[in-house]
C-alpha positions in Angstrom: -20.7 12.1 -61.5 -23.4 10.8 -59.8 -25.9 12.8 -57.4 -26.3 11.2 -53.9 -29.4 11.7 -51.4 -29.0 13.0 -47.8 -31.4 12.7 -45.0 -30.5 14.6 -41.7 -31.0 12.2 -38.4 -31.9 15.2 -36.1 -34.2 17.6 -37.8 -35.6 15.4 -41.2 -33.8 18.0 -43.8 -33.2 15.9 -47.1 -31.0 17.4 -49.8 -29.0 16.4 -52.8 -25.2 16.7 -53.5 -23.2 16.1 -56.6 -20.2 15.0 -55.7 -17.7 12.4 -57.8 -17.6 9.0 -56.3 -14.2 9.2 -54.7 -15.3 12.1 -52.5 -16.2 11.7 -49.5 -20.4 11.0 -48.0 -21.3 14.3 -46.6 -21.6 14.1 -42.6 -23.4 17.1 -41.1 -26.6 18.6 -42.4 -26.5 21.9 -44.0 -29.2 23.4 -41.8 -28.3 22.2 -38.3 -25.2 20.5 -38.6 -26.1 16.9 -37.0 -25.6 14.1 -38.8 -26.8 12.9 -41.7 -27.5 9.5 -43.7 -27.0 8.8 -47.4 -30.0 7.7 -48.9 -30.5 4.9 -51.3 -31.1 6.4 -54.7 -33.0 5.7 -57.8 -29.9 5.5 -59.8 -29.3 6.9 -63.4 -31.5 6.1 -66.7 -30.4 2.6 -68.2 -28.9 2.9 -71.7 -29.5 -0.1 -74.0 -26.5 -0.4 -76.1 -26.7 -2.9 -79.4 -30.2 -3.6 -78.8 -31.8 -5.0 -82.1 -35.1 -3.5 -81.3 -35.8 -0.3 -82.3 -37.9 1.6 -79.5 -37.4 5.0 -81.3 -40.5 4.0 -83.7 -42.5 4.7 -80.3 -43.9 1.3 -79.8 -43.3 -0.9 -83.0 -41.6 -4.0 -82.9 -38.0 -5.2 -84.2 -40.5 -6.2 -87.5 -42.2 -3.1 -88.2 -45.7 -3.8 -86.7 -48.1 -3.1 -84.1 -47.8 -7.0 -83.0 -45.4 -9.1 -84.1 -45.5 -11.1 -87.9 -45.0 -14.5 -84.9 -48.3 -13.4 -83.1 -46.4 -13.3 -79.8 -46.5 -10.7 -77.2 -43.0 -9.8 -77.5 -41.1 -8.5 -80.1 -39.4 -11.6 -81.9 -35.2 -10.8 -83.1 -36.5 -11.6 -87.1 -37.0 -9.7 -89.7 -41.2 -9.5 -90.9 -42.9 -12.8 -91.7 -39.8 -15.1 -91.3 -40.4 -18.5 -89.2 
């Protein structure tokens, strides 16, 4: 369930509700009871699923190195020293 923003109109309160997407937006602040506006949020963490790289290593490449066996500045999709 995802965790939606809320700015009031009237007095500038902001808050945060977790609610499930099929609820309804909030509508009245929970200080003054005016109206309120959902905010755009910053979303949830991406998950990469099936990636061949392997960021776990904390900064190596798909080959095993500190810079890729290709000399680029990206990590290349084959294994070390193969062109």
């Amino acid at each position: 369930m995802p965790t939606y923003e809320y700015k009031c109109q009237t007095c500038g309160h902001t808050f945060e509700k977790f609610q499930n997407i099929k609820d309804k937006p909030v509508s009245k602040c929970l200080k003054c009871n005016h109206k309120v506006q959902r905010l755009i949020g910053a979303g949830a963490g991406v998950i990469f699923r099936n990636s061949k790289a392997d960021y776990s290593a904390g900064g190596t490449t798909s080959c095993n190195r500190e810079t890729p066996c290709c000399g680029r500045d990206v990590p290349c999709d084959k294994r070390p020293c193969e062109s």
